[in-house]
Each structure stands twice: as C-alpha cells, then as structure tokens.
C-alpha positions, -999 to 999 in steps of 0.1 A, spaced: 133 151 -195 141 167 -162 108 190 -163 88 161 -173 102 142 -142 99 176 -118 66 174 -132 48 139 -126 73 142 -92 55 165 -77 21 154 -90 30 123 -61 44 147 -35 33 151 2 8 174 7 18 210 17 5 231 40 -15 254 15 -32 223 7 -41 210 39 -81 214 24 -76 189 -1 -80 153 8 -56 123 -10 -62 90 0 -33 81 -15 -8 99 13 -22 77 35 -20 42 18 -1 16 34 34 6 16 34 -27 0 68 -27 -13 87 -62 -17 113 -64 10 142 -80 -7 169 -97 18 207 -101 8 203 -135 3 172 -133 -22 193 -103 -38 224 -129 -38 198 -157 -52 185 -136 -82 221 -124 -94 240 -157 -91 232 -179 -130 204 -198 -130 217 -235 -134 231 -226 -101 208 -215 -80 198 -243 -56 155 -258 -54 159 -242 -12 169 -206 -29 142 -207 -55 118 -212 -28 127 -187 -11 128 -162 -37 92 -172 -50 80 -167 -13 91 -135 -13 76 -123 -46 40 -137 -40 38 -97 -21 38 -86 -53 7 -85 -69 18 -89 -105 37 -120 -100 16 -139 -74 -14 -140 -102 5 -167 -130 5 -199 -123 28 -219 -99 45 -235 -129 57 -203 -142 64 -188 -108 87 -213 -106 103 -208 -140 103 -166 -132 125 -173 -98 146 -197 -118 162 -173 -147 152 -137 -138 178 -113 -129 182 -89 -95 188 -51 -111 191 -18 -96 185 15 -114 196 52 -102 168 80 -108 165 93 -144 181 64 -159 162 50 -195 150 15 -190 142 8 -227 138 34 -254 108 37 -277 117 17 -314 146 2 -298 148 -37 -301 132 -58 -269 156 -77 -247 140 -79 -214 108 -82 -195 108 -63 -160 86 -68 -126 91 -35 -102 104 -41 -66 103 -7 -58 104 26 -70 86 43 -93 87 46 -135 76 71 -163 60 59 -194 62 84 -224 57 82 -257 71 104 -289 42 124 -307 50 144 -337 25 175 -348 19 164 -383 13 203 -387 49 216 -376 66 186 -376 75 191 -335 82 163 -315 68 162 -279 70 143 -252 36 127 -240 34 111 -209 13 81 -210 19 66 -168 34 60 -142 49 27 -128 51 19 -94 60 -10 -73 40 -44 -82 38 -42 -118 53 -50 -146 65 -39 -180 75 -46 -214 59 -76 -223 39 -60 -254 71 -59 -276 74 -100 -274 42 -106 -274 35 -85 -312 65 -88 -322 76 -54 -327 101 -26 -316 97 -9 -282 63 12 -283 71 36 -256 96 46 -235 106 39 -194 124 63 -174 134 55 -138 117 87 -116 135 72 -83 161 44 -73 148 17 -88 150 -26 -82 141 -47 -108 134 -83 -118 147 -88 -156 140 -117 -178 154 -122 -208 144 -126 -244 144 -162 -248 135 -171 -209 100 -148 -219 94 -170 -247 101 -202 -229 80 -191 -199 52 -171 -212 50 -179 -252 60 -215 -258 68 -247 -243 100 -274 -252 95 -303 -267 88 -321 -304 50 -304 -301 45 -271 -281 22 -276 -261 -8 -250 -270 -1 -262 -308 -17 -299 -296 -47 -279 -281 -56 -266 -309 -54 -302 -323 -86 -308 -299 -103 -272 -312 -136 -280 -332 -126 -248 -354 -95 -263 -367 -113 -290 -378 -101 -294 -420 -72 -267 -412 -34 -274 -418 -21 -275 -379 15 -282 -394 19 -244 -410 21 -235 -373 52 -255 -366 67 -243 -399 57 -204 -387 62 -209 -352 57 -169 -344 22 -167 -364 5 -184 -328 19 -175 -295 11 -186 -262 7 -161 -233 -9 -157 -197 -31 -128 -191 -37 -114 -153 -73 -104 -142 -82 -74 -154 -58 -71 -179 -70 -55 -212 -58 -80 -247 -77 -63 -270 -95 -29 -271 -108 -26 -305 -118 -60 -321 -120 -43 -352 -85 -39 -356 -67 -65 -341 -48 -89 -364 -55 -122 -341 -81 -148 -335 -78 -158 -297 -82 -189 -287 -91 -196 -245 -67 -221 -230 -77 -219 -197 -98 -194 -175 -119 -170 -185 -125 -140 -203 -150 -111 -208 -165 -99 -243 -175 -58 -234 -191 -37 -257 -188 -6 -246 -223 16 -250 -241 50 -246 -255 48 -211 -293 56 -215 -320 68 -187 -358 46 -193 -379 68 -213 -411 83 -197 -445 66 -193 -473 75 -206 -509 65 -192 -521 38 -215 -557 53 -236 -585 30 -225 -588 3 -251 -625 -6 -259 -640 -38 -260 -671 -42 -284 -700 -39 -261 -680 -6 -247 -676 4 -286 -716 -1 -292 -726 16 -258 -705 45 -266 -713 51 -301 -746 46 -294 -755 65 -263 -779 92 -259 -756 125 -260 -768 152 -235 -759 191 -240 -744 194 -201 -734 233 -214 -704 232 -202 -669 231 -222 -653 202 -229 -621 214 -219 -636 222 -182 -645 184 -183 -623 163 -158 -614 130 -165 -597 123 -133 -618 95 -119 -615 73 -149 -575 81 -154 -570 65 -122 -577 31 -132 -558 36 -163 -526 10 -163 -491 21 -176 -486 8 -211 -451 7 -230 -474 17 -261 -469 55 -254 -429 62 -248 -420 100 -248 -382 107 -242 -375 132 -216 -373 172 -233 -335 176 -213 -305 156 -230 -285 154 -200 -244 145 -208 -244 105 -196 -209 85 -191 -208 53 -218 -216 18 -199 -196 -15 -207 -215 -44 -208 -205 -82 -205 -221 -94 -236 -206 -130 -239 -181 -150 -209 -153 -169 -228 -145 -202 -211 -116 -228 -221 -119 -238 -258 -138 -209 -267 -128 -185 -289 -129 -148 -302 -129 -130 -336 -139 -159 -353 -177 -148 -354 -165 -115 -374 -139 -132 -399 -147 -126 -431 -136 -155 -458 -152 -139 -492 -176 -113 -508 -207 -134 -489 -195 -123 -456 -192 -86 -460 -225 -77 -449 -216 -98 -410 -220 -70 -384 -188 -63 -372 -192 -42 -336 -163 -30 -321 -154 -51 -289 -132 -53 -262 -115 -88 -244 -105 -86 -207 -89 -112 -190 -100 -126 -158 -71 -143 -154 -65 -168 -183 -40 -186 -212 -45 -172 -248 -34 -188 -274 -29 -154 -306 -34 -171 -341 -27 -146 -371 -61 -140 -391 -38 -137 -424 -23 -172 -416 -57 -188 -408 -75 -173 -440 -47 -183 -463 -47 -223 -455 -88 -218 -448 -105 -245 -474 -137 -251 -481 -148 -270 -458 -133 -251 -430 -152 -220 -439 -184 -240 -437 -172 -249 -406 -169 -219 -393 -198 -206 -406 -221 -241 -391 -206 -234 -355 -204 -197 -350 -233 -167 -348 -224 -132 -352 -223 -104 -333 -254 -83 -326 -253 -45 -345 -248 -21 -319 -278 -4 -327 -295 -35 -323 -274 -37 -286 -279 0 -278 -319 -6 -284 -320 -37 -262 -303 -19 -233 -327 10 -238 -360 -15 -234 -342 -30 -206 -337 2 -189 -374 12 -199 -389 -22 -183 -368 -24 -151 -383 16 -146 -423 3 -153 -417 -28 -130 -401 -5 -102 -429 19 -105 -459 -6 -107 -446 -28 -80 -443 7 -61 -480 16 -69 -491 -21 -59 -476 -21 -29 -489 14 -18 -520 0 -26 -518 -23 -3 -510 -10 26 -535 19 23 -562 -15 21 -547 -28 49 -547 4 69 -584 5 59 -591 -30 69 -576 -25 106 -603 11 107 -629 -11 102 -619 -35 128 -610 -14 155 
C-alpha cells in the first residue's frame, strides 16, 4: 500500500526542476478548499437534536463552497447539516474496505483519497491492487453501496490528513432514498405515472427496497450500459440525457453527378449525325460541360485512408419529469424478443430518480399493463440504423457547406464583374 501511495503522490507533486519544460495547469489552480471554523467543527460533532436552527445555518453556509453539496436541493441541505458528522483522518488510514458492509456516506473537506479495487489474474490466481482514482476536496463518496444495495465495491484510502462529513446509514436513507410518513413520498408519484396504470402499487410498500429514491448531481453518470442494468428509472424531477455512444464518422466524398437526360436530349443524342473528328476519345476533354455538372448524393465513394477516429456520444432523447427509461427495451414474452435493444447511457443533469426493479415490475405485469406499455412506448433505433443516420448527417452538412461555398464564390466573382463593367 505504501508504493501505491508513493506512487499516485508523486503523480500530484510540484514540479521539479528537470521538468521545468512541461506545462501543468494543474500547479497553478486556485485552492478551493472548505474553510471549516471551530464553531462549524463544534456544530457538526455535537448530536443532532441538539444542534440549534442559527448553527445549521451556519454550517450549510459554509458547505455551499463545496461543489458536491451546493448542487441537492435546499431541503436536503438542510437535512445533510442536520445529522452529518465532523471527522478527521491521518494519512494512509482505510476509509471503508472493499466487500465490507456500508455504514456511512462521506463529502471531502480536504485532502485527498485513493480509490482501488482488488483484481485477481484468473490465470495465476494473483491478487493486485488496481487503482481506479483519486478523491480530492469537493466530492463525495460511498453512496453506490446504499443505493444497490450491496457490500462495499472498492476500497478508500486516506493519501493525506483528511476532514470529512459522515452520514449515517439510516440518515442516507431518510435523506436521499425515502421519505417518513404513511406513503413515501416517490411511491404516490408513481400513483400519477401513466405506466403504472393496471400495476399493483401496494407490492412496493410490502418490498420497500425494490424502488428507491435518490438525487443525482449534473453530470453524474446512473447508468452506463442499459443493457445490463436491473432498473427501470423513473424521472422525478429535472432532467436527464439518453447517449448513445457511436463511431465518429468523416462525410464521404462527392462525386460529380452524370448528366441525366431528358427525352428531347435522349432523341438528339441518339440521333445525331456522328462525325469521325480522328482524334482519340481519350484525348477528348469534357471540361466545359463538367462545370455545370451539380453535386449529387447519387455517387458516394468513401475516402481510400481509414484514419483511427475517437467514438462520439450523442443526445438521442432529453428525459423530463414523469418520463421514464428502460421501459422501451423491456421485454414481457417470446413477442418481444426481436425489440432492438442498443446499449445506452443516462446522465443526469441534475435530477430525482426514482429505481424500480425490472424483476418486480415483470412479475405483477398483467395483461393489460403490457399492452400498456406496449400502446405508449416506441423502441429504440438499431445502432446501425443510428450509426447510418449520423453518417448522412455528416455527408449532408459537408454538400451544403461546399455548395453554399461554390454559390457564394460565384457571386462575388459576378459582382466583381458587374462593378468592371460599370467603371
């Protein structure tokens, strides 16, 4: 563990002065750290029924520096500075272990983290360390183990002195997942949903960890790989991006269009007295006529070089409050195994998901609620079919650019023209 640490240590060190040729932007960025005060450190280690509405205040003031926290909403900023705990960490001290139960939930005030994960060589059976980031102040950590209800996946090792906000188990479900009361509160708006229309709301309440509640920041990946995520989400509020992610193509070239013939040019040519000129056809030119020739997308030839190009992500659908995603994939029976199924990606821009288990929804889906489903919902595009929409985009946008270009050129050569004559 200590060469690991020496390691990604000196991957953020100063620059030396063998390296004064290399240029880091990041030696010269301004420090954003969260100045903490004794009496917000007093605030946030004193219990939480005792902490007083002026001292909450306070404490909230002071976090909206940090990035991570000022992005929620006020209601659960207010929760956060209510039951979240000061903590400070020494270097090289493990903040939670990979497969160890989840306890806590942590926003960094300062210092910085290592994120690693245990790999085994299924050849040798050798167990590596992999390092997988590393945290610095503004961010936060540890929510995934709540939220999918599983064992730590990685683990977080403190690389300097560390301060720390910690929430607890049952203040992250209370905050971020659920809401007290006789109903929670994302349960009755899924009451409103048009897709639960015919489906059994009340199994929810009886499995109250099959649909969770949780607030994703902007930017903030939920799913990678729609093909292998085991929820349907459901858009509570804000908005979120559908991406597919493509190969990034260059527009094919144009060809000259041939000259189509009309049927007077058809009989005039066919017709028409040939002459013997003696020379070759190949030393005929063809220059004058090729000029008025326009560009056609009838003749496409791809380029002869296959140049390496980066993939492309496009926004193929905006999710808005009440929408939802995986339902257009969801297959209920042998009728639906032929629906396209691309692999997509949800990014938040800042919104409330609700997580419903597919198992849970396809067990208690009747009848009626697949035809439902299947009345209100399209599916997805192939990606072939995507990737060949993006290559005529690209090959349209390059013809307009290039006749518009011509057109214009045009122009001002016949305006240039027009002021000769004048003059």
């Amino acid at each position: 563990m200590d060469n690991i640490t020496e390691l990604v240590t000196d991957t953020f060190s100063a620059p030396t002065d063998t390296d004064k040729t290399v240029f880091n932007k990041d030696y010269y960025k301004a420090k954003k750290e969260t100045d903490l005060g004794k009496e917000i450190r007093l605030a946030l280690t004193i219990p939480p029924d005792s902490r007083t509405h002026d001292q909450i205040k306070l404490v909230n003031k002071s976090l909206l520096k940090m990035e991570s926290f000022a992005e929620y909403p006020v209601n659960m900023q207010e929760k956060i500075c209510r039951c979240a705990f000061y903590q400070k960490i020494p270097p090289k001290r493990v903040v939670i272990r990979q497969g160890a139960i989840a306890d806590s939930f942590y926003f960094i005030f300062s210092g910085q983290a290592m994120v690693t994960v245990l790999d085994e060589d299924k050849k040798t059976g050798d167990v590596k360390n992999r390092i997988l980031a590393v945290l610095r102040d503004g961010t936060c950590f540890g929510e995934l183990a709540f939220l999918y209800s599983t064992t730590r996946t990685a683990t977080v090792t403190s690389l300097t002195d560390m301060e720390l906000l910690s929430i607890g188990r049952e203040d992250f479900y209370d905050i971020f997942m659920s809401n007290r009361g006789q109903e929670p509160e994302h349960i009755q708006f899924l009451r409103k949903c048009e897709f639960t229309k015919h489906w059994p709301i009340q199994i929810l309440l009886q499995n109250p960890t099959s649909c969770v509640f949780h607030y994703y920041k902007r930017n903030q990946v939920i799913v990678s790989d729609s093909t292998k995520s085991e929820y349907i989400f459901i858009i509570k509020s804000g908005t979120c991006q559908v991406l597919k992610k493509l190969d990034n193509v260059k527009p094919k070239k144009l060809l000259k269009a041939r000259p189509t013939m009309s049927k007077e040019n058809f009989l005039t040519d066919t017709y028409k007295a040939k002459v013997d000129t003696g020379l070759k056809k190949d030393n005929l030119s063809c220059s004058s006529k090729s000029s008025n020739i326009p560009w056609s997308f009838t003749h496409l030839e791809e380029s002869q070089v296959k140049e390496k190009v980066e993939p492309v992500f496009l926004q193929i659908q905006l999710l808005k409050a009440g929408d939802t995603f995986g339902l257009n994939i969801l297959k209920f029976d042998e009728t639906d195994v032929n629906l396209p199924n691309p692999q997509l990606s949800l990014v938040s821009n800042g919104s409330e998901v609700l997580m419903l288990k597919k198992d849970i929804f396809l067990k208690h889906a009747n009848d009626k609620v697949k035809e439902n489903i299947r009345h209100i919902f399209q599916p997805f595009a192939t990606t072939k079919e995507m990737q060949k929409k993006l290559q005529t985009a690209a090959d349209w946008n390059y013809f307009k650019s290039k006749h518009m270009n011509e057109i214009y050129s045009n122009l001002k050569k016949l305006t240039k023209s027009s002021n000769n004559l004048k003059i």
